[in-house]
N, C-alpha and C positions, 0 to 999 in steps of 0.2 A: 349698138350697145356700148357702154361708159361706167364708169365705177364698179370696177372690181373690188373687191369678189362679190359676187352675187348671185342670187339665187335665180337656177332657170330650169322649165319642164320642159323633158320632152315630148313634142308631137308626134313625131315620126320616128319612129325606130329603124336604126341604123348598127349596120355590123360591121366592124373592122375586117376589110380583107390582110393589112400587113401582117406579114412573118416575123421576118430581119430589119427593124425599122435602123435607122442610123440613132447614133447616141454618141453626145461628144458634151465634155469636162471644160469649166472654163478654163483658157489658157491653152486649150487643143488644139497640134497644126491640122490644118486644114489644106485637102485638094479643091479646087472651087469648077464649077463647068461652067452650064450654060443655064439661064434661066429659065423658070417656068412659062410658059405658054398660056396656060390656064390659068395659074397665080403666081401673078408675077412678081410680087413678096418673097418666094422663094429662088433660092438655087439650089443646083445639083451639086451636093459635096459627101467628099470620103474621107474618113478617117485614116491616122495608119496603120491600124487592124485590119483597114479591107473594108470594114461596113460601109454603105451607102446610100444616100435618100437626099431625098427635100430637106433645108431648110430655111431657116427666115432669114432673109437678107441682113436683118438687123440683129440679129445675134452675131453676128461674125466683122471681122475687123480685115482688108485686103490686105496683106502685107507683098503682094508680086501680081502678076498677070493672071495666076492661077492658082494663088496661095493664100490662106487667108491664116487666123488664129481665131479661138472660138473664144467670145466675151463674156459667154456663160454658160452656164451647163444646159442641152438640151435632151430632148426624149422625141421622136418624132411618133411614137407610138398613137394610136387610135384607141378611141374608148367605143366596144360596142356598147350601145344602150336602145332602153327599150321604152315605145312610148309610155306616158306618164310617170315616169321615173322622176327624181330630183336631181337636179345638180347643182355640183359650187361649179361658175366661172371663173374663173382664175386668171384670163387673159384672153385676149382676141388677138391673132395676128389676121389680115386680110378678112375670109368668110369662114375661118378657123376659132373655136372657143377651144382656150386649154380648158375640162372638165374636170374634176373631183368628183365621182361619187359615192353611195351610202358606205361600200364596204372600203371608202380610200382610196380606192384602184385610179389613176390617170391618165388621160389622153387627150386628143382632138376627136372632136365632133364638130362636123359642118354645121353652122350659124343655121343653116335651113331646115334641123332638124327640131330646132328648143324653140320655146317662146320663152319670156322673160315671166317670171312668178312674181303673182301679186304680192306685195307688202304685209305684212300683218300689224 
């Protein structure tokens, strides 16, 4: 998928298992770990409130071995959604769409779950 933002349905409905998703401000220091296994787009990083999760490699800047700072604000949160719904994509990192949908709400949804909406 290419040119954001755009319009996509879902096929398969998908539910958010996260709770405590990480969320970091740009300009955040950052603890940085190890990378994903499964998508390797992301790393494991903490804030310094404690929060922790996935994020895109490309949002963040290394500044040490295990330090980075954040170059933009993120949300690592998930959008449940259900099939035939609408959404705005927003962005793609990896097999990740950041979403928008009807009532505003945002998150990621897995690429595998939308199809791309025909044109009007």
């Amino acid at each position: 998928m290419s040119g954001f933002p755009k319009t996509v349905r879902v096929a398969r409905s998908c539910v958010s298992v996260h709770i405590d998703d990480v969320r970091f401000r740009d300009g955040d220091a950052l603890v940085v770990g190890h990378r994903n296994q499964q998508f390797p787009e992301f790393v494991w990083c903490a804030t310094e409130d404690g929060h922790h999760g996935w994020a895109p490699e490309t949002f963040i800047e290394m500044t040490g071995r295990a330090s980075a700072v954040a170059l933009r604000d993120y949300d690592a949160a998930h959008l449940t959604v259900s099939a035939g719904e609408s959404l705005t994509a927003r962005e793609q990192v990896g097999v990740w769409l950041r979403c928008r949908n009807a009532q505003g709400l945002e998150g990621w949804v897995p690429v595998e779950c939308v199809v791309e909406a025909p044109e009007d």
